[in-house]
mmCIF file of the N, C-alpha and C atoms, coordinates in Angstrom:
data_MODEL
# 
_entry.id   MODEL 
# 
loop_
_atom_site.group_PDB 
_atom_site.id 
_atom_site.type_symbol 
_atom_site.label_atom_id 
_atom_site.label_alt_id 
_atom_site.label_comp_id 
_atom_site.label_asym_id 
_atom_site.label_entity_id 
_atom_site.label_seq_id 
_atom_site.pdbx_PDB_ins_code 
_atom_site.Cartn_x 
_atom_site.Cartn_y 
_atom_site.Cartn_z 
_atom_site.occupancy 
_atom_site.B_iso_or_equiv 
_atom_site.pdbx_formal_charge 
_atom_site.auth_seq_id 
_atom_site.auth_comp_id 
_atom_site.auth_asym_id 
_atom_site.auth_atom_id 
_atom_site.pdbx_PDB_model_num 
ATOM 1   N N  . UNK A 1 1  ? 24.931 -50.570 -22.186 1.00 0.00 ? 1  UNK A N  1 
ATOM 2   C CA . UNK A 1 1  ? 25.965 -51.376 -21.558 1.00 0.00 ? 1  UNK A CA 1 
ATOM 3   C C  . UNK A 1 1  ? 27.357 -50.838 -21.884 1.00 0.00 ? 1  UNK A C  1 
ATOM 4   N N  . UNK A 1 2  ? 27.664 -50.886 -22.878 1.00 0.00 ? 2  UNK A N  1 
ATOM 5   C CA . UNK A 1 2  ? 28.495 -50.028 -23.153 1.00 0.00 ? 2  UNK A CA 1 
ATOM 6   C C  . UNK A 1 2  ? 29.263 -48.738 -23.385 1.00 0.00 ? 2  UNK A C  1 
ATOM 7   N N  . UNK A 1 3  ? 27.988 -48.131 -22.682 1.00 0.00 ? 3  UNK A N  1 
ATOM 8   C CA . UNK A 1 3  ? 28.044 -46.584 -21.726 1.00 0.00 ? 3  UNK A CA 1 
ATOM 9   C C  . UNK A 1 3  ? 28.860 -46.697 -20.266 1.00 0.00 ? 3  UNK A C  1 
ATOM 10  N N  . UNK A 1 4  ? 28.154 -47.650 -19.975 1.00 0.00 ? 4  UNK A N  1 
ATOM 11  C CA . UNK A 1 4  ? 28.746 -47.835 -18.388 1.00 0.00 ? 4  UNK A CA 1 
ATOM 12  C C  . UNK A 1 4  ? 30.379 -48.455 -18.512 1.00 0.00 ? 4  UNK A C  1 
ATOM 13  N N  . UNK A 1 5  ? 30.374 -49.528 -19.044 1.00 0.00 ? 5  UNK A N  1 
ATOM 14  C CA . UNK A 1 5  ? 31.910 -49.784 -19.024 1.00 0.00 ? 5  UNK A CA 1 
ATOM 15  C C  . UNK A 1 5  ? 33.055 -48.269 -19.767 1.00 0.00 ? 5  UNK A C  1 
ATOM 16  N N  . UNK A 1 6  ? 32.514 -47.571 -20.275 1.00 0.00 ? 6  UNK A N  1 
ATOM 17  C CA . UNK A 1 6  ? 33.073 -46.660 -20.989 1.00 0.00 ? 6  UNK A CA 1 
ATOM 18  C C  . UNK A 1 6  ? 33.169 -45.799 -19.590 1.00 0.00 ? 6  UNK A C  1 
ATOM 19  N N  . UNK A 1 7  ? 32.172 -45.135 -18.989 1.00 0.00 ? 7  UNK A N  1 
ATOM 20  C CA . UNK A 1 7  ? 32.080 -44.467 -18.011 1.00 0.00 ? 7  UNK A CA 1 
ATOM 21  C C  . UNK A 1 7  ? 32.608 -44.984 -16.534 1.00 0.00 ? 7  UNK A C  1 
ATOM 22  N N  . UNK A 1 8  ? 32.920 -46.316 -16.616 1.00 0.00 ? 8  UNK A N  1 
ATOM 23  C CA . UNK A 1 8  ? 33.902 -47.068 -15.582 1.00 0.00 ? 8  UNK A CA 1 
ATOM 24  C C  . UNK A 1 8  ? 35.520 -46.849 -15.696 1.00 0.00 ? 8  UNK A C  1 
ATOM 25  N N  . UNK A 1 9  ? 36.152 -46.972 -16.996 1.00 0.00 ? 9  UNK A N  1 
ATOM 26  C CA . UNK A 1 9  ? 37.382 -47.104 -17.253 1.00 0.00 ? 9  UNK A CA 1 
ATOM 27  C C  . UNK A 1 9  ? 37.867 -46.065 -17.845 1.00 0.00 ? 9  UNK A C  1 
ATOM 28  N N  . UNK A 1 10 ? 36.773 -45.053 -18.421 1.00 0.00 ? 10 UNK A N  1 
ATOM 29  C CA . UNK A 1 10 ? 37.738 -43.717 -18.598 1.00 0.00 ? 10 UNK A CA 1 
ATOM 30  C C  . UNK A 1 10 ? 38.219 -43.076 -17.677 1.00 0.00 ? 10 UNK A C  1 
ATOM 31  N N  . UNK A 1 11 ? 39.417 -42.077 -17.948 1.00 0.00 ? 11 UNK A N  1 
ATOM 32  C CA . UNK A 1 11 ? 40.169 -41.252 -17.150 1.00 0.00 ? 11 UNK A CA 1 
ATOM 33  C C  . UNK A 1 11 ? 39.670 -40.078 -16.498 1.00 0.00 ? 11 UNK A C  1 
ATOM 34  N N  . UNK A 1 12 ? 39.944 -40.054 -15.236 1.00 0.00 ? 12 UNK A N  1 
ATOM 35  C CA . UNK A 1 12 ? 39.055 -39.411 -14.303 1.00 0.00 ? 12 UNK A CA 1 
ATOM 36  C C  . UNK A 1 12 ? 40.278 -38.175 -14.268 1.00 0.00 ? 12 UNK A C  1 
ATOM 37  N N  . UNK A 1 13 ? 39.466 -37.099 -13.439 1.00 0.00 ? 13 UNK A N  1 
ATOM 38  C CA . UNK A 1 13 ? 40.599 -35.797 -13.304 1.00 0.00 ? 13 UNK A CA 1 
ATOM 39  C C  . UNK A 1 13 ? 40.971 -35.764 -11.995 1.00 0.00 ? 13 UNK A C  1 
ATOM 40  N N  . UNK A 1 14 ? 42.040 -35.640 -12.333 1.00 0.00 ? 14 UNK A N  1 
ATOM 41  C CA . UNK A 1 14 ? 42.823 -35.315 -10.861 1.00 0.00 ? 14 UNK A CA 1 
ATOM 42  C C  . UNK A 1 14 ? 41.937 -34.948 -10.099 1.00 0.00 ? 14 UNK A C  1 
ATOM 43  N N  . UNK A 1 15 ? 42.052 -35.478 -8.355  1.00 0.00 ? 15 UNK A N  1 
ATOM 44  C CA . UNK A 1 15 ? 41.458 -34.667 -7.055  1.00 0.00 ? 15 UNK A CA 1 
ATOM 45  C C  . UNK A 1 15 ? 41.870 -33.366 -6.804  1.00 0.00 ? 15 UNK A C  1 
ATOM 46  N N  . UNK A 1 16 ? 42.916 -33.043 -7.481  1.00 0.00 ? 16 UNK A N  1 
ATOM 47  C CA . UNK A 1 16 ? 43.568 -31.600 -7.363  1.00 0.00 ? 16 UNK A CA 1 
ATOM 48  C C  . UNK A 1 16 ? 42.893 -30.627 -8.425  1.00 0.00 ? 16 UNK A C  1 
ATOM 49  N N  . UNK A 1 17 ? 41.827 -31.227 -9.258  1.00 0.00 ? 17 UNK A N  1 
ATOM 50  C CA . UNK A 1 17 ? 41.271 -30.308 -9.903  1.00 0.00 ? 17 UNK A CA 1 
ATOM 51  C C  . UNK A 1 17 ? 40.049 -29.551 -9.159  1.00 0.00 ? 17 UNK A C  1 
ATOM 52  N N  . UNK A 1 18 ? 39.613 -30.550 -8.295  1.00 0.00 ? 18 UNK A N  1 
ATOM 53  C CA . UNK A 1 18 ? 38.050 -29.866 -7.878  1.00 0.00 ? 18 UNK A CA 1 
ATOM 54  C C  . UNK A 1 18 ? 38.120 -28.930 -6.731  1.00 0.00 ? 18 UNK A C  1 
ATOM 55  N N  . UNK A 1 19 ? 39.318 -28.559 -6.074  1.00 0.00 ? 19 UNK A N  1 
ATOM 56  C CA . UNK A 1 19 ? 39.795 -28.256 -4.945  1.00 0.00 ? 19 UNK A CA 1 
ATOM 57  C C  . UNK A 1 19 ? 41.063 -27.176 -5.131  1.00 0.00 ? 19 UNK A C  1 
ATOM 58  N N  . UNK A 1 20 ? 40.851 -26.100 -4.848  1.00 0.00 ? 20 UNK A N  1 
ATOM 59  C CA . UNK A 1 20 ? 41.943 -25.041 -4.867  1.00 0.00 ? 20 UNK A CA 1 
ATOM 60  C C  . UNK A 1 20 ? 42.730 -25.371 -3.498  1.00 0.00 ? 20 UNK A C  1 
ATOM 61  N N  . UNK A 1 21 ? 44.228 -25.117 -3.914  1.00 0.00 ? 21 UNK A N  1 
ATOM 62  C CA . UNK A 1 21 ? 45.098 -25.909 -2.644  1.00 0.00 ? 21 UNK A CA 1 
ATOM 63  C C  . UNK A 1 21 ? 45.595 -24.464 -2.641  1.00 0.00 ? 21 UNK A C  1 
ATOM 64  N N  . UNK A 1 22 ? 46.462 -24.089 -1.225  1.00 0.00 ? 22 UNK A N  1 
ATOM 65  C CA . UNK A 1 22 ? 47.507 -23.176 -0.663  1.00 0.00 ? 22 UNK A CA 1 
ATOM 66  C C  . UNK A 1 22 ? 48.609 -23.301 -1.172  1.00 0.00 ? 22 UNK A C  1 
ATOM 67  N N  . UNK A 1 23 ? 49.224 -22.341 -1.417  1.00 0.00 ? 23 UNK A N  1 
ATOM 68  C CA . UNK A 1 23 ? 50.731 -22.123 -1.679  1.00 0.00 ? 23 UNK A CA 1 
ATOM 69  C C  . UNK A 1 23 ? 51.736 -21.960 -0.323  1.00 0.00 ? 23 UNK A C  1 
ATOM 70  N N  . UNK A 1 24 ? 52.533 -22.832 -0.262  1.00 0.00 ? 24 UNK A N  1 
ATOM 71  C CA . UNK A 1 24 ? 53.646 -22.963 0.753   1.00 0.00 ? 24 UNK A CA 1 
ATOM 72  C C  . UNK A 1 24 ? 54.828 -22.664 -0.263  1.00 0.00 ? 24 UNK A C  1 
ATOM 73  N N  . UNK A 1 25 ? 55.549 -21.802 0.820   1.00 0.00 ? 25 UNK A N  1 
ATOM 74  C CA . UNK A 1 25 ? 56.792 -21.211 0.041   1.00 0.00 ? 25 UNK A CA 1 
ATOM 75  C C  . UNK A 1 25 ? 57.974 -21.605 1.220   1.00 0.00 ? 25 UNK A C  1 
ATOM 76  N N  . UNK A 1 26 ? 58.996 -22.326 1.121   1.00 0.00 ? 26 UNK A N  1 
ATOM 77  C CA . UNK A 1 26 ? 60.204 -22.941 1.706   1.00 0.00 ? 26 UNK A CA 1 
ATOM 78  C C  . UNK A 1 26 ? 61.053 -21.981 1.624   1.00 0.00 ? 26 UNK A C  1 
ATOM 79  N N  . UNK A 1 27 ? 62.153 -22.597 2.805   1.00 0.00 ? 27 UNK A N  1 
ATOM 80  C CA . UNK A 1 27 ? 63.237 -21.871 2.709   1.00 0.00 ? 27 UNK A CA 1 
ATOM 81  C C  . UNK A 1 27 ? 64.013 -22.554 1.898   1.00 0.00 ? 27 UNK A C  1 
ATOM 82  N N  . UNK A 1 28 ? 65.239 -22.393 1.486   1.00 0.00 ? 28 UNK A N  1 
ATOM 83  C CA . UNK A 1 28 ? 66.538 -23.603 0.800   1.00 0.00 ? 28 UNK A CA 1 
ATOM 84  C C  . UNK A 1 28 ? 66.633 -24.780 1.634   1.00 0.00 ? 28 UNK A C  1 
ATOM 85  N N  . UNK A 1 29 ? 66.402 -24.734 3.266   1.00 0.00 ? 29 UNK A N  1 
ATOM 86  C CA . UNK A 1 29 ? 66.794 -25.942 3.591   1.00 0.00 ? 29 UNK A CA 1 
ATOM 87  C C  . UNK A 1 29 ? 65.397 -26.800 4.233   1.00 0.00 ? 29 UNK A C  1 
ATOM 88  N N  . UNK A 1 30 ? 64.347 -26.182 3.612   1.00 0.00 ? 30 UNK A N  1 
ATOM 89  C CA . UNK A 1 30 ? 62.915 -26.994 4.019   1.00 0.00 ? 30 UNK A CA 1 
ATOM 90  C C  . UNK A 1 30 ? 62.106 -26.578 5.197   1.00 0.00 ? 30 UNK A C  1 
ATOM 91  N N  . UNK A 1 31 ? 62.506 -25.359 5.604   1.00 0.00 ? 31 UNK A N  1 
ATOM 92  C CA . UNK A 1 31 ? 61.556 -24.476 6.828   1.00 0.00 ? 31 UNK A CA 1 
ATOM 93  C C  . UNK A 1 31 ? 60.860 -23.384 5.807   1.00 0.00 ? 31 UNK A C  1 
ATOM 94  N N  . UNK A 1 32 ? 59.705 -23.968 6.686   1.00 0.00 ? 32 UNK A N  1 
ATOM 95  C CA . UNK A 1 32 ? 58.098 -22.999 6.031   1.00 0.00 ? 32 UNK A CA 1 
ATOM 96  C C  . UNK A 1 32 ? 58.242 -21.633 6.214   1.00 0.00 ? 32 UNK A C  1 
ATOM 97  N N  . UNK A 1 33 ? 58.303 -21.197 5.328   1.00 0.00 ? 33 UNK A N  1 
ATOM 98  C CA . UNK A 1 33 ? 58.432 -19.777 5.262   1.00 0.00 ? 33 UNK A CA 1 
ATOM 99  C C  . UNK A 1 33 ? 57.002 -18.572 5.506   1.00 0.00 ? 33 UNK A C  1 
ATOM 100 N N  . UNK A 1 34 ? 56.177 -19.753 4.372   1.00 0.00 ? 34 UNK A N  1 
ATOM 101 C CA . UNK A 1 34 ? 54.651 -18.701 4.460   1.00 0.00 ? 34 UNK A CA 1 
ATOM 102 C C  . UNK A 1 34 ? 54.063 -19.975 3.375   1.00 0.00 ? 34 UNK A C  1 
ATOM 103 N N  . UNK A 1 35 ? 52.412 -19.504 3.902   1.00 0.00 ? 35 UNK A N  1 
ATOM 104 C CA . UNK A 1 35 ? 51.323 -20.470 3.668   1.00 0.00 ? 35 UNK A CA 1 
ATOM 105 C C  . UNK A 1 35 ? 50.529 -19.144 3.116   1.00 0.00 ? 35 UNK A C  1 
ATOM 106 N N  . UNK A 1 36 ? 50.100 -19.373 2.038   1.00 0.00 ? 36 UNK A N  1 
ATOM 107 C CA . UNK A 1 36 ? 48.658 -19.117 1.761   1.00 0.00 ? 36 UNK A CA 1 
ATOM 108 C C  . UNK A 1 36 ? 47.569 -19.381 1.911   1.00 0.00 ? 36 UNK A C  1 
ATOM 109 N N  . UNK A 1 37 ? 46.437 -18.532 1.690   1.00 0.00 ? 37 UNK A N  1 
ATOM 110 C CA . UNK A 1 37 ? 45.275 -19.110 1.875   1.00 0.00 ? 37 UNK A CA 1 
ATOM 111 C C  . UNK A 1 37 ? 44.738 -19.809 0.698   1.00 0.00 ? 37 UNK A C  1 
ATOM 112 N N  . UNK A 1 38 ? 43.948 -20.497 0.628   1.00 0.00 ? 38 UNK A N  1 
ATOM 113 C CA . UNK A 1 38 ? 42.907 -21.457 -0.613  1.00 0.00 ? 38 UNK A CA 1 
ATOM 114 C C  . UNK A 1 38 ? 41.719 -20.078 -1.382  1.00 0.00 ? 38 UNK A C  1 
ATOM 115 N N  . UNK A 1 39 ? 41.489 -20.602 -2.878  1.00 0.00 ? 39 UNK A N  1 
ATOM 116 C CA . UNK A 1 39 ? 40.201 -19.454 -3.001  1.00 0.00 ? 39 UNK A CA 1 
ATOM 117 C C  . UNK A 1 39 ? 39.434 -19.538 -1.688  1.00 0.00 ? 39 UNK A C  1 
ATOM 118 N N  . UNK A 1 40 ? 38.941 -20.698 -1.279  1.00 0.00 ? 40 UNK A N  1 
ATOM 119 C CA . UNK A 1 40 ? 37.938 -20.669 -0.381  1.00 0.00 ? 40 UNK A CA 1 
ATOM 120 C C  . UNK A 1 40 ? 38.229 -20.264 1.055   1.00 0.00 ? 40 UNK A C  1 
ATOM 121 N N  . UNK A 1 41 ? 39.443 -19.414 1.104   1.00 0.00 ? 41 UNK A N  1 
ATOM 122 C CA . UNK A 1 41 ? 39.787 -19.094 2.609   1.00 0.00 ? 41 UNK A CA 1 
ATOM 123 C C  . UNK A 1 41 ? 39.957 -19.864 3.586   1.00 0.00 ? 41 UNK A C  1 
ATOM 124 N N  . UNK A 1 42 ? 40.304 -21.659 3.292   1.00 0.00 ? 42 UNK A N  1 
ATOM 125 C CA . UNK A 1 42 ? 40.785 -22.624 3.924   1.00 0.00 ? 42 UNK A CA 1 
ATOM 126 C C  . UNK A 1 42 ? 42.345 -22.618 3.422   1.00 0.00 ? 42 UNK A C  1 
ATOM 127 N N  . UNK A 1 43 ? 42.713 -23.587 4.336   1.00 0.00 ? 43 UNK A N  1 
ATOM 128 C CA . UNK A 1 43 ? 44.321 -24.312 4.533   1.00 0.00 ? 43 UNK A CA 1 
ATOM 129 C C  . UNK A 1 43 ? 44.783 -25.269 3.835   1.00 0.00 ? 43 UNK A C  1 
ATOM 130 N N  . UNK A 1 44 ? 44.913 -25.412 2.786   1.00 0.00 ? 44 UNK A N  1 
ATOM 131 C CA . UNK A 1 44 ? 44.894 -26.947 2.259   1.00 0.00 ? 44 UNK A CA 1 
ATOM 132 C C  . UNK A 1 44 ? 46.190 -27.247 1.343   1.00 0.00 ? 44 UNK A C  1 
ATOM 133 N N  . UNK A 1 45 ? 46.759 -27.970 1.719   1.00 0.00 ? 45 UNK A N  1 
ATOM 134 C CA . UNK A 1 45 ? 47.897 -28.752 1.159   1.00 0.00 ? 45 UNK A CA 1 
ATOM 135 C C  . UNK A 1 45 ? 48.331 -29.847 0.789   1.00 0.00 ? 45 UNK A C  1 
ATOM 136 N N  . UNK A 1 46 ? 48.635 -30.400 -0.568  1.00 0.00 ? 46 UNK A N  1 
ATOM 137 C CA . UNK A 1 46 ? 48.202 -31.767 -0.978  1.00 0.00 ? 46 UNK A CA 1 
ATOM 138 C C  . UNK A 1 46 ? 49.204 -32.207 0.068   1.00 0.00 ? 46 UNK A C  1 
ATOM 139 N N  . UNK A 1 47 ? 49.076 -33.745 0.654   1.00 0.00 ? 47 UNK A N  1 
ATOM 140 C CA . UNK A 1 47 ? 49.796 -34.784 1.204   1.00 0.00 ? 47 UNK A CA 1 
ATOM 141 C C  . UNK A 1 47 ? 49.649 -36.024 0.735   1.00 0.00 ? 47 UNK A C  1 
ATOM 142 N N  . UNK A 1 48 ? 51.499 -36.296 0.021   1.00 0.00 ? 48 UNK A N  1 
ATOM 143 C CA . UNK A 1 48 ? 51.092 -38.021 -0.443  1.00 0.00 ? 48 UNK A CA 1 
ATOM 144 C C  . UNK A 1 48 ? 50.514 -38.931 0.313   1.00 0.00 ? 48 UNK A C  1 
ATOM 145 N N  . UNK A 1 49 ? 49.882 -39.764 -0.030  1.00 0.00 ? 49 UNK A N  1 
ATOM 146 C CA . UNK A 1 49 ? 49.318 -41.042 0.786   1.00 0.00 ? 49 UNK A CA 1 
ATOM 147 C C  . UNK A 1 49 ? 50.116 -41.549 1.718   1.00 0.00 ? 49 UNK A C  1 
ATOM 148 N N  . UNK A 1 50 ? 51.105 -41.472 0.760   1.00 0.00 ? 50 UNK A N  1 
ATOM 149 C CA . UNK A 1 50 ? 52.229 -42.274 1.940   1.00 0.00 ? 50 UNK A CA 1 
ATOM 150 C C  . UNK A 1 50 ? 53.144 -41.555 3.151   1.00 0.00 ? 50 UNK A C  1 
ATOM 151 N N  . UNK A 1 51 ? 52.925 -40.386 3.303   1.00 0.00 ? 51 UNK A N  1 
ATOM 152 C CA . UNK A 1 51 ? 52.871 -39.603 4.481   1.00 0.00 ? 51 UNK A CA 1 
ATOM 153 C C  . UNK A 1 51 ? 52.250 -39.645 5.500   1.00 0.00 ? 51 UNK A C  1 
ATOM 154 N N  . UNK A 1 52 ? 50.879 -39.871 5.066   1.00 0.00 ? 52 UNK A N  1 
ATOM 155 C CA . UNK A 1 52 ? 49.902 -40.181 6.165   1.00 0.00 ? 52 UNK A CA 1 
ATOM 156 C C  . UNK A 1 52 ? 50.197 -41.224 6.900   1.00 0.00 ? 52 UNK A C  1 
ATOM 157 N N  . UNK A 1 53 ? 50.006 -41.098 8.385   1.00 0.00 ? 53 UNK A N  1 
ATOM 158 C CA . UNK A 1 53 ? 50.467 -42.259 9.438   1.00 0.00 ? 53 UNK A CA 1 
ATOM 159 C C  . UNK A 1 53 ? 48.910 -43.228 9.761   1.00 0.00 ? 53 UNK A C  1 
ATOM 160 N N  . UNK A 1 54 ? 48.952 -44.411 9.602   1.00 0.00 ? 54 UNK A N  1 
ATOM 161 C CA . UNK A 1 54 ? 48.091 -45.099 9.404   1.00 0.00 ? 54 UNK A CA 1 
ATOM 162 C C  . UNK A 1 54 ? 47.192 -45.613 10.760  1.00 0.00 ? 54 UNK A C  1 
# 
């Protein structure tokens, strides 16, 4: 029992750990300059939650 509540409320790792993201490189005034690729040869770029349009 006290495995499980332990394994409920401990600290989990970031979603940004399991997942290799792209490097985006800006200009000074916020135009995309260049995107990298992911290890896995995908596109991926974190986006806050609250960016997303619902």
């Amino acid at each position: 029992m006290i495995g499980i509540v332990y394994v409920h409320y401990a600290p989990k790792p970031p979603l940004s750990s399991y997942y290799s993201s792209s490097t985006a490189i800006y200009a000074r005034h916020g135009e995309l300059l260049r995107l990298t690729l992911a290890k896995d040869q995908q596109y991926r770029l974190w986006t806050p939650l609250a960016d997303i349009p619902k």
